[in-house]
C-alpha positions as CSV (number, residue, x, y, z in Angstrom):
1,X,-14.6,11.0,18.5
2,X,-12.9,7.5,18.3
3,X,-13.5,5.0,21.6
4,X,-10.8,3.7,22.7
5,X,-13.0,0.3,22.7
6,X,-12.7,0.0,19.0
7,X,-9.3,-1.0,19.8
8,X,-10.2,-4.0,22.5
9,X,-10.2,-5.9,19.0
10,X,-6.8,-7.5,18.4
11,X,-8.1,-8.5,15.0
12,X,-9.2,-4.7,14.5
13,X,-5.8,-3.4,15.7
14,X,-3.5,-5.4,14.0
15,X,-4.8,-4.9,10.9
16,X,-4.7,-1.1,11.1
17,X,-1.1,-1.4,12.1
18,X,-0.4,-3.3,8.5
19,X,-2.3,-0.8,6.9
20,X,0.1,1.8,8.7
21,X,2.9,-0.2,7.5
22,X,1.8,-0.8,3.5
23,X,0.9,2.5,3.1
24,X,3.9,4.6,5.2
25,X,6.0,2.5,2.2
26,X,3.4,3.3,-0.5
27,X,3.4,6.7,0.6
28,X,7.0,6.8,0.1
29,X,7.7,4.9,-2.8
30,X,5.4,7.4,-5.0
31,X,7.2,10.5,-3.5
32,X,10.1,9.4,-4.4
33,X,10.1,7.2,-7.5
34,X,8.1,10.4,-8.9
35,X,11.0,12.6,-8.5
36,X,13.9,9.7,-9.4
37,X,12.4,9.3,-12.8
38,X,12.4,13.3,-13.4
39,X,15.7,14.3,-11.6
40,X,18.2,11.0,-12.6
41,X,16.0,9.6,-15.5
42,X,14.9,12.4,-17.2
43,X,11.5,12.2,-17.2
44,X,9.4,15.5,-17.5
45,X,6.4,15.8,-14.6
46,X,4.0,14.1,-16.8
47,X,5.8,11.3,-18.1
48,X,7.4,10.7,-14.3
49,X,3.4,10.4,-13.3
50,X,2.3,8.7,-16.1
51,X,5.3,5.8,-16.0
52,X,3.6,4.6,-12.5
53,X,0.1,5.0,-13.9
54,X,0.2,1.1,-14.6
55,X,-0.2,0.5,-10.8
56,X,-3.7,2.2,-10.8
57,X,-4.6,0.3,-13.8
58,X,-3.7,-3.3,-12.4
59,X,-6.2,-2.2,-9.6
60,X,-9.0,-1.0,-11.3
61,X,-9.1,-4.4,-13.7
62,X,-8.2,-7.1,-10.8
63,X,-9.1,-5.5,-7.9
64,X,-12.7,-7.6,-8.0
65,X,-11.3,-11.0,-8.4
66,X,-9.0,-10.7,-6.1
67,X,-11.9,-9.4,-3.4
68,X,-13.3,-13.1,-4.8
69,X,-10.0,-15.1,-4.0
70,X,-9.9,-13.1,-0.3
71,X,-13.7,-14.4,0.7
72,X,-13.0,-18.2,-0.6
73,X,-9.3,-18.5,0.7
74,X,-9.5,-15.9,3.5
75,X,-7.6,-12.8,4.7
76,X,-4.8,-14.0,6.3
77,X,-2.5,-15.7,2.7
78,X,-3.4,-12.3,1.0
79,X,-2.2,-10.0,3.2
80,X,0.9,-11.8,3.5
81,X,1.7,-12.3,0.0
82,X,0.5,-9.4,-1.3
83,X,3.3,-6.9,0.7
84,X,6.2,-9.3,-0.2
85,X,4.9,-9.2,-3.7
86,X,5.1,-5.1,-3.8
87,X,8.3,-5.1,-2.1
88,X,9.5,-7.2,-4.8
89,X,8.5,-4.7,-7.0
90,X,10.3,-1.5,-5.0
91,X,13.5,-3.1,-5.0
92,X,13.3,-3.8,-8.8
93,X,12.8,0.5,-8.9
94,X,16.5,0.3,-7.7
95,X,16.9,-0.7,-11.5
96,X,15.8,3.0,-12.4
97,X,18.9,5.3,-12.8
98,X,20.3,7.6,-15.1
99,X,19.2,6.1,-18.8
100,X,16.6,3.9,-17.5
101,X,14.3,2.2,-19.9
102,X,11.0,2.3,-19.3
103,X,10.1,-1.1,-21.0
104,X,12.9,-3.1,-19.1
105,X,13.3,-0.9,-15.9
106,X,10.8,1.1,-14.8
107,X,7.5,-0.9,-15.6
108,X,8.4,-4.1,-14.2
109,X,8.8,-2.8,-11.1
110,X,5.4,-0.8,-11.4
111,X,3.7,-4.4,-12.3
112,X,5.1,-6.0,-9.6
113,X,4.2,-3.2,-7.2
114,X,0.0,-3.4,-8.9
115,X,0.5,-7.0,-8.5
116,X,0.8,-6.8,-5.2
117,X,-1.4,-4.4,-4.4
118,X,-4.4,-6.1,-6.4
119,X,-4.0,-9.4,-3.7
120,X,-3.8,-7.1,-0.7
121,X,-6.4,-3.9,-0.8
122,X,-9.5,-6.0,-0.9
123,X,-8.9,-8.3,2.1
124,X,-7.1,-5.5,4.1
125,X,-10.3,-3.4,4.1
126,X,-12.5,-6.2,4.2
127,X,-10.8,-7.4,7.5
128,X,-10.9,-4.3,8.7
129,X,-14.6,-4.2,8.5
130,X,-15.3,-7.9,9.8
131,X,-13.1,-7.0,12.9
132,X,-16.2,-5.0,14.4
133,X,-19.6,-5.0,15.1
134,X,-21.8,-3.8,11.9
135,X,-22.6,-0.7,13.8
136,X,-19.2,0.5,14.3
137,X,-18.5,-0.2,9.9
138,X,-18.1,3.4,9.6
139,X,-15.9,4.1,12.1
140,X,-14.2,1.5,12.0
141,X,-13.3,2.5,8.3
142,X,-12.9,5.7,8.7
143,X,-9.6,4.8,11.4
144,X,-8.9,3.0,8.6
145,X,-8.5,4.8,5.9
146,X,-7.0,8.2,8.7
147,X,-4.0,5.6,9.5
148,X,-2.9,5.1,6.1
149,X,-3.2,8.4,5.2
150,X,-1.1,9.8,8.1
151,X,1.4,6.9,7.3
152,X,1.9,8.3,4.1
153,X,2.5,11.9,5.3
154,X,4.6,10.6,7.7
155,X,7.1,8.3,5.4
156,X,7.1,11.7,3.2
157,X,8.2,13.8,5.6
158,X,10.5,11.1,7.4
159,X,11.6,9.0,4.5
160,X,14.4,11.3,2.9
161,X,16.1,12.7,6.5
162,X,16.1,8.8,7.5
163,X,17.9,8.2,3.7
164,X,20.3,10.7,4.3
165,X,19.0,13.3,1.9
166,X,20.5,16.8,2.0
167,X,18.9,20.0,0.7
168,X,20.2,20.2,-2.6
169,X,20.0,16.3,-3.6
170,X,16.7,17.6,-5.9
171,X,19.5,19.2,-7.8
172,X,21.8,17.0,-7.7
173,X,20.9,13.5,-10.1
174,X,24.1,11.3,-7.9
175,X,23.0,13.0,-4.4
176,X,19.1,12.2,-5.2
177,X,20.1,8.7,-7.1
178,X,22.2,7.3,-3.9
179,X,19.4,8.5,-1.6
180,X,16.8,6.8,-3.8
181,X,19.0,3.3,-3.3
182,X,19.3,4.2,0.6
183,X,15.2,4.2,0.7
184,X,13.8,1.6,-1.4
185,X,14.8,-0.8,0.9
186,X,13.6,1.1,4.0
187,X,10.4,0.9,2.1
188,X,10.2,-2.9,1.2
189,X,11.5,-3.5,4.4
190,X,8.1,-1.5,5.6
191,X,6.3,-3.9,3.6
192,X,7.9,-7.0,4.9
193,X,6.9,-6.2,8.1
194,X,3.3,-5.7,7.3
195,X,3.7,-9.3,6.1
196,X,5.3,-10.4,8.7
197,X,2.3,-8.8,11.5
198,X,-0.4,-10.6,8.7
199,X,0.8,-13.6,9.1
200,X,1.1,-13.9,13.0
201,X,-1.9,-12.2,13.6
202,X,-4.5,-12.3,10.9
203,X,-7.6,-15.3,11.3
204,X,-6.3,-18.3,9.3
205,X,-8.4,-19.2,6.8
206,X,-10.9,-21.8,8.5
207,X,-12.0,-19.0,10.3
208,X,-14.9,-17.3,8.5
209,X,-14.6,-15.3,6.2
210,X,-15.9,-11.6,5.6
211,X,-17.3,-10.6,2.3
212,X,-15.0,-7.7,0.8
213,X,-17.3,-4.5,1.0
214,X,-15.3,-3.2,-1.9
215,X,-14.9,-5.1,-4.6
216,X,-12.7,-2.6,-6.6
217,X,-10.7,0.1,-5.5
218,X,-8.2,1.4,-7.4
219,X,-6.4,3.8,-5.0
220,X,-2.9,3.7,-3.6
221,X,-3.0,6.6,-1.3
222,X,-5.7,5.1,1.1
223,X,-8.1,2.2,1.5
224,X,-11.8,2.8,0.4
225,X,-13.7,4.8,3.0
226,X,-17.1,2.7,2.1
227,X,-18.6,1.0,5.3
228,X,-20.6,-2.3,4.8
229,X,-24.5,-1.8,3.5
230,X,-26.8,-2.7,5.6
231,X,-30.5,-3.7,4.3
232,X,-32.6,-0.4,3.6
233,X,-35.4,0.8,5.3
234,X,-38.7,2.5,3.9
């Protein structure tokens, strides 16, 4: 279903391995920020979900300029920036204990994660698409948007053995609370080197640059799975 061709592109390659890396630490950081704020802070379900809600909203209000700034500038400042930014913003989560006030802890940390995210989505999927031939768009979005999905699965299920978690640290607010500190950096650190594989590998921008196919996008689980329009035919 997927030729291994598709891959002869470093561009194309390197790109999905960024994506692999900014969502496996996406992936994570909702799993377990979700349950910090209900099992150390004390938030109910709703209000654990609802605190990280301001992400999502970022997105869906900046998400078209900063498709805009990505085609002027070019891919390659974005996609560096924009994981060091939402690291930034995980490792102020590590402010989020027992206590923790939303309007000094916990949203700061969920504004500097949407910031971050706003500069990178557009250009990531963008890049994606102008590593190809038009007639691969599809596909090549589609490996796109399978490879951040798996890398969120996979930082869920591998994220709390790697941080040390036992069984009964869901219980436990100091178990689950130390683990939480153990893994925020594994998943800046994630993020960084997304940054880091943007930077060395991504078209600088004198190169051209590819039109963003989707100028707003407001998910955090995936990139858009939207390949480029083409021109109808009647």
């Amino acid at each position: 279903m997927v030729p291994p061709s598709v891959f002869a592109s470093r561009q194309f390659t390197a790109v999905n391995v960024v994506t692999f890396c900014v969502y496996a630490a996406l992936g994570g950081f909702f799993f377990l920020s979700a349950i910090q704020l209900q099992v150390v802070a004390g938030y109910s379900a709703l209000g654990a979900g609802t605190a990280l809600l301001p992400t999502t909203v970022l997105m869906l209000l900046f998400s078209a300029r900063a498709g805009d700034l990505g085609r002027r500038i070019g891919p390659r400042i974005p996609l560096t920036v924009g994981p060091l930014v939402a690291a930034a913003g995980m490792l102020l989560m590590l402010r989020v204990g027992e206590g923790a006030s939303y309007g000094s802890d916990v949203l700061p940390a969920v504004l500097v994660l949407g910031a971050g995210m706003v500069v990178l989505v557009a250009p990531l999927t963008a890049n994606v698409l102008a590593a190809v031939d038009t007639g691969r768009a599809g596909l090549a979005s589609g490996i796109n948007n399978a490879a951040a999905r798996a890398a969120g699965l996979l930082a869920v299920a591998a994220l709390p053995l790697l941080a040390g978690m036992g069984p009964e640290a869901y219980r436990d607010a100091g178990e689950f609370a130390a683990t939480f500190r153990r893994a925020m950096p594994m998943c800046a650190g994630l993020l960084v080197a997304g940054s880091v594989i943007a930077w060395s590998t991504v078209r600088a921008p004198g190169a051209p640059r590819p039109r963003p196919t989707c100028a707003t996008h407001c998910g955090v689980s995936a990139p858009p799975l939207e390949p480029e329009r083409g021109p109808r035919h009647t």
